[in-house]
DSSP file (Angstrom, degrees, kcal/mol; ACC not computed):
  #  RESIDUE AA STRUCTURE BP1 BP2  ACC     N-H-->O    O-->H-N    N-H-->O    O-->H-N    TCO  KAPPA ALPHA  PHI   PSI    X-CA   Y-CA   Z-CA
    1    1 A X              0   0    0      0, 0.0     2,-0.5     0, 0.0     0, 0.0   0.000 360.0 360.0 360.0 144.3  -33.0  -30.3  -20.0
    2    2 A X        -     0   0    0      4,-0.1     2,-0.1     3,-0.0     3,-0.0  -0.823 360.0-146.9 -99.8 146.4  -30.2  -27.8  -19.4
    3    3 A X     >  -     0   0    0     -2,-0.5     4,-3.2     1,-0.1     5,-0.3  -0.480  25.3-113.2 -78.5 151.1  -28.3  -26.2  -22.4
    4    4 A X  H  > S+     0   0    0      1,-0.3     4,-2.5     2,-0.2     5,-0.2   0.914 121.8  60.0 -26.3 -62.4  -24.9  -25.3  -22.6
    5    5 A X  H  > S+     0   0    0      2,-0.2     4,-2.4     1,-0.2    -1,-0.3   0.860 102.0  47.6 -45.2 -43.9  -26.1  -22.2  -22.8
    6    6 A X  H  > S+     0   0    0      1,-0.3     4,-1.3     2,-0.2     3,-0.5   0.996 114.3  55.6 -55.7 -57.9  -27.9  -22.2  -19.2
    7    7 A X  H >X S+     0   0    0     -4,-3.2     4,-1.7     1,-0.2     3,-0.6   0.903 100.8  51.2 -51.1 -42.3  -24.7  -23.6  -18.0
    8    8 A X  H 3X S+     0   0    0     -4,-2.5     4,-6.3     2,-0.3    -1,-0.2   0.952 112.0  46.5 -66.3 -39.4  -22.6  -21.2  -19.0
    9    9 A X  H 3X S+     0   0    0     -4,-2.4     4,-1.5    -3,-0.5    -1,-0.3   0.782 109.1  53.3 -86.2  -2.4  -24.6  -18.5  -17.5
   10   10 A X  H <X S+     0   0    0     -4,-1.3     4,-1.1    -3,-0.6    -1,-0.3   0.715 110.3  48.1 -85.9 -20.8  -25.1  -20.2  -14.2
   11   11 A X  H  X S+     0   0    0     -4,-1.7     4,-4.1    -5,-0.2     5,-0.5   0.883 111.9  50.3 -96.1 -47.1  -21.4  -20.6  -14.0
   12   12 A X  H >X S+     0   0    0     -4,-6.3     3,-7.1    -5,-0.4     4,-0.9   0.700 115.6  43.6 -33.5 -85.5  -21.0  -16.5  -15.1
   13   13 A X  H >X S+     0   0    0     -4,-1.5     3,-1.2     1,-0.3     4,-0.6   0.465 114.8  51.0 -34.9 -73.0  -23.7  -15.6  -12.1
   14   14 A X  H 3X S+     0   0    0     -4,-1.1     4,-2.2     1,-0.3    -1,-0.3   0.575 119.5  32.9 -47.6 -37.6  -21.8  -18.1   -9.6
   15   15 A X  H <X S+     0   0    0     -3,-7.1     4,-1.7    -4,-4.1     5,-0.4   0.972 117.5  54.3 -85.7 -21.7  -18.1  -16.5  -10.3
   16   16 A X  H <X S+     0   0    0     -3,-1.2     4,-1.7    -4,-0.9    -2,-0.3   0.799 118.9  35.6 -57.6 -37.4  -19.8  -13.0  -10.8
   17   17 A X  H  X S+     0   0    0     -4,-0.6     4,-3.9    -5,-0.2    -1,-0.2   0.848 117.1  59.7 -84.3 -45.5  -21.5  -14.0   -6.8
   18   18 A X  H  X S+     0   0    0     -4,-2.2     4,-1.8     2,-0.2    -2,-0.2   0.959 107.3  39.4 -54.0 -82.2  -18.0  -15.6   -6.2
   19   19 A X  H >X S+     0   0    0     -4,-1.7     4,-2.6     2,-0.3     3,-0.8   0.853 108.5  60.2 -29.5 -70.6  -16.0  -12.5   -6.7
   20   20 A X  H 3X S+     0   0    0     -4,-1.7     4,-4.5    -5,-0.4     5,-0.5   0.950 109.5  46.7 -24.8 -55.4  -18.4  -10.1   -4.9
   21   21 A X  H 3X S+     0   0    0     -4,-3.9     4,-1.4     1,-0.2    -2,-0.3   0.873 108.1  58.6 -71.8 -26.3  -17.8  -12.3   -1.9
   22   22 A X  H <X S+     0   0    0     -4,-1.8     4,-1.0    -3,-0.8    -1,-0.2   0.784 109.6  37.0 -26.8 -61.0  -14.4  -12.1   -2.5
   23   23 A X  H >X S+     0   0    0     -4,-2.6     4,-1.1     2,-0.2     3,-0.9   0.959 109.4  61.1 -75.0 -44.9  -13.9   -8.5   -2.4
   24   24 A X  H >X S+     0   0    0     -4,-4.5     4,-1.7     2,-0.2     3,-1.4   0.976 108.8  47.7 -39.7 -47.8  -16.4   -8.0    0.5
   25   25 A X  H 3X S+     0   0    0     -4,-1.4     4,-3.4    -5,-0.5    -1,-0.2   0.897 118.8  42.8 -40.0 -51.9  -13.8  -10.5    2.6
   26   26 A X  H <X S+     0   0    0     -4,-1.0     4,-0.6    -3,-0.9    -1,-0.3   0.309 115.7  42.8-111.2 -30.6  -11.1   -8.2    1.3
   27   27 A X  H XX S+     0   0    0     -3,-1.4     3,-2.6    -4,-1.1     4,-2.4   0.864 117.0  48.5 -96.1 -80.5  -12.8   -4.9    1.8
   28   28 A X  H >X S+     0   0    0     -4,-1.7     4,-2.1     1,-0.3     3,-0.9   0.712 114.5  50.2 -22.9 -78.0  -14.1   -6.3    5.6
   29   29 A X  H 3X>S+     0   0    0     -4,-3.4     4,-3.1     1,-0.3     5,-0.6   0.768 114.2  45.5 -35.2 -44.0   -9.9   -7.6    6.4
   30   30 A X  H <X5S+     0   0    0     -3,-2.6     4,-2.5    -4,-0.6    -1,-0.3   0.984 112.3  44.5 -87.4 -29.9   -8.9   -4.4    5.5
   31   31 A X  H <X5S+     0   0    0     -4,-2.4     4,-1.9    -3,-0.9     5,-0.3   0.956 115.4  54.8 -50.9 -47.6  -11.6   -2.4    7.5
   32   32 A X  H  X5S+     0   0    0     -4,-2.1     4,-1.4    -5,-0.3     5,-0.2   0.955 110.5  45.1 -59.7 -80.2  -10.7   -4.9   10.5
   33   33 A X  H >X5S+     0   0    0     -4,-3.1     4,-2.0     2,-0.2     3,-1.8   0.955 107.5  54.3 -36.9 -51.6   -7.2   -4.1   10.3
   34   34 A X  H >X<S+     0   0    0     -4,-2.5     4,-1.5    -5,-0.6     3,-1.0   0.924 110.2  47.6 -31.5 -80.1   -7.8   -0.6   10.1
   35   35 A X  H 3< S+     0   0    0     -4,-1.9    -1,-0.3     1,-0.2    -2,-0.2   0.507 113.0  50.9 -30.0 -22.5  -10.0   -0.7   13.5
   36   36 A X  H <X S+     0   0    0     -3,-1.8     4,-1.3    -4,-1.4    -1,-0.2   0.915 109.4  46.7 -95.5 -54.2   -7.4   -2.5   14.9
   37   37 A X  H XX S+     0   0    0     -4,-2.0     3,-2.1    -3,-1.0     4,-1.5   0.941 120.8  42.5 -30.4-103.2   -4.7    0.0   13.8
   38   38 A X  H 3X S+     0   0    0     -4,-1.5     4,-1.5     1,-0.3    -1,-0.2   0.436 104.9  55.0  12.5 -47.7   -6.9    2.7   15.1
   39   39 A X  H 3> S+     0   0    0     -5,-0.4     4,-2.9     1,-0.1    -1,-0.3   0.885 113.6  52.3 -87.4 -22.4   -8.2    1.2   18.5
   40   40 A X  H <X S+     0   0    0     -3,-2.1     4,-1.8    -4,-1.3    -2,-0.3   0.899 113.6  39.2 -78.1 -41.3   -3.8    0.9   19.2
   41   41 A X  H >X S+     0   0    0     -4,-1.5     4,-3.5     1,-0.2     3,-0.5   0.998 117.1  55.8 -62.3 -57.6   -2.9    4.7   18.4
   42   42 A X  H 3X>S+     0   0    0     -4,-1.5     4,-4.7     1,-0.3     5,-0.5   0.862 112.7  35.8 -42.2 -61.7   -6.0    5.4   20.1
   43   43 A X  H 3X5S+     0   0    0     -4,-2.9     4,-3.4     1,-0.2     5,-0.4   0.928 118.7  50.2 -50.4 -40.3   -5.1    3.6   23.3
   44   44 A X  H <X5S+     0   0    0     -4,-1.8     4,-3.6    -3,-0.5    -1,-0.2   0.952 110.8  52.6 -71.2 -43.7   -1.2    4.6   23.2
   45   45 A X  H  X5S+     0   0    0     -4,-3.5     4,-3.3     2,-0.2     5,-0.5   0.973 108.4  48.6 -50.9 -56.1   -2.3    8.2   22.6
   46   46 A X  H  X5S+     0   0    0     -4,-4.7     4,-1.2    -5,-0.4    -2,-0.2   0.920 113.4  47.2 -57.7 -36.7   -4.6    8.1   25.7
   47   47 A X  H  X<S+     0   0    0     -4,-3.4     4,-2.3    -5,-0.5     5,-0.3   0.858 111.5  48.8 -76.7 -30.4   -1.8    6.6   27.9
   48   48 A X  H  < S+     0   0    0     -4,-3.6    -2,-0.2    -5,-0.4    -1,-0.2   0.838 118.1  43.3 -87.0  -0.2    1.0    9.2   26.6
   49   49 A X  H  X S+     0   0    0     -4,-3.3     4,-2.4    -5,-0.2     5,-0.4   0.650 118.0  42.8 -92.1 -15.9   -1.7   12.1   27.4
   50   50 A X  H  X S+     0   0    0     -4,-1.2     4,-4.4    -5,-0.5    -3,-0.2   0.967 116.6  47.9 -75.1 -59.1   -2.8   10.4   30.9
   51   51 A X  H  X S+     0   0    0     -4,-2.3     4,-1.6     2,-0.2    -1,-0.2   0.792 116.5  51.1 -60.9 -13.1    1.4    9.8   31.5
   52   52 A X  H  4 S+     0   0    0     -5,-0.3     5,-0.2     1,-0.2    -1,-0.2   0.992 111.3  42.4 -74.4 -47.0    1.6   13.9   30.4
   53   53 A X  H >X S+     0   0    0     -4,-2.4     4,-2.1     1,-0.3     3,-1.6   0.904 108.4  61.1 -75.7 -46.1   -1.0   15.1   32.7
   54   54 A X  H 3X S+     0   0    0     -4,-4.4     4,-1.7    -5,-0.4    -1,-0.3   0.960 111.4  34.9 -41.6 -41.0    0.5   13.0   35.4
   55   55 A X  H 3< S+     0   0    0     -4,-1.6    -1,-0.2     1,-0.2    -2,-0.2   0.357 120.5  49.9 -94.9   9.0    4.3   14.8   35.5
   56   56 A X  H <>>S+     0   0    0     -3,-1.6     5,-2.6    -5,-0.1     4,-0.8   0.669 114.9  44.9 -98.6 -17.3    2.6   17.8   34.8
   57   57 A X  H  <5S+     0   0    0     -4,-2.1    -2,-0.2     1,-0.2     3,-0.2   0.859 114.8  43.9 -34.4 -61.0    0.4   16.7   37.8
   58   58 A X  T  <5S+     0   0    0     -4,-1.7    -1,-0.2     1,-0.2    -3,-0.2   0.455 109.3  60.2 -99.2 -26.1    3.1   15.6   40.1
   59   59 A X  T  45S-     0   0    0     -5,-0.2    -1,-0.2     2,-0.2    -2,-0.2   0.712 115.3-106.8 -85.5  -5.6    5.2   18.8   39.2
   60   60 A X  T  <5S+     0   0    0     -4,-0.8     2,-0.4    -3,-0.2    -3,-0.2   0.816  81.2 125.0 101.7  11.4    2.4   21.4   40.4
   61   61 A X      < -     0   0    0     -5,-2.6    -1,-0.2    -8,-0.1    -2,-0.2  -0.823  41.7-170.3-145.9  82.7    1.5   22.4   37.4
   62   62 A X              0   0    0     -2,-0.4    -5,-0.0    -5,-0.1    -9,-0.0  -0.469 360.0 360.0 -91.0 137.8   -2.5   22.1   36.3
   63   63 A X              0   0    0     -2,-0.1    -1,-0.1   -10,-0.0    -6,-0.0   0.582 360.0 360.0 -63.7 360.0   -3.7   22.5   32.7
């Protein structure tokens, strides 16, 4: 037979499990954003150094 008691500490573990998984989501989303954040400077950076070295290209003028 289960006791109060038992119950009560399967209900701690479970929100104690609960939570964990909670934050992991919440940790992950913000890591995901981040990367996301990250892969867009990256790309915009690479096009405004590709667009540089083109007009410096197109003027005669090698780095």
């Amino acid at each position: 037979m289960v006791t109060p008691e038992k119950e009560n500490q399967w209900a701690r573990k479970l929100a104690a499990i609960l939570s964990q998984l909670e934050r992991k989501r919440l940790r992950l989303r913000k890591n995901v954003k981040f990367a996301a954040v990250y892969a867009q400077n990256r790309i915009e950076s690479e096009m405004f150094v590709r667009g540089a070295l083109g007009i410096r290209r197109r003027a005669g003028v090698f780095w």
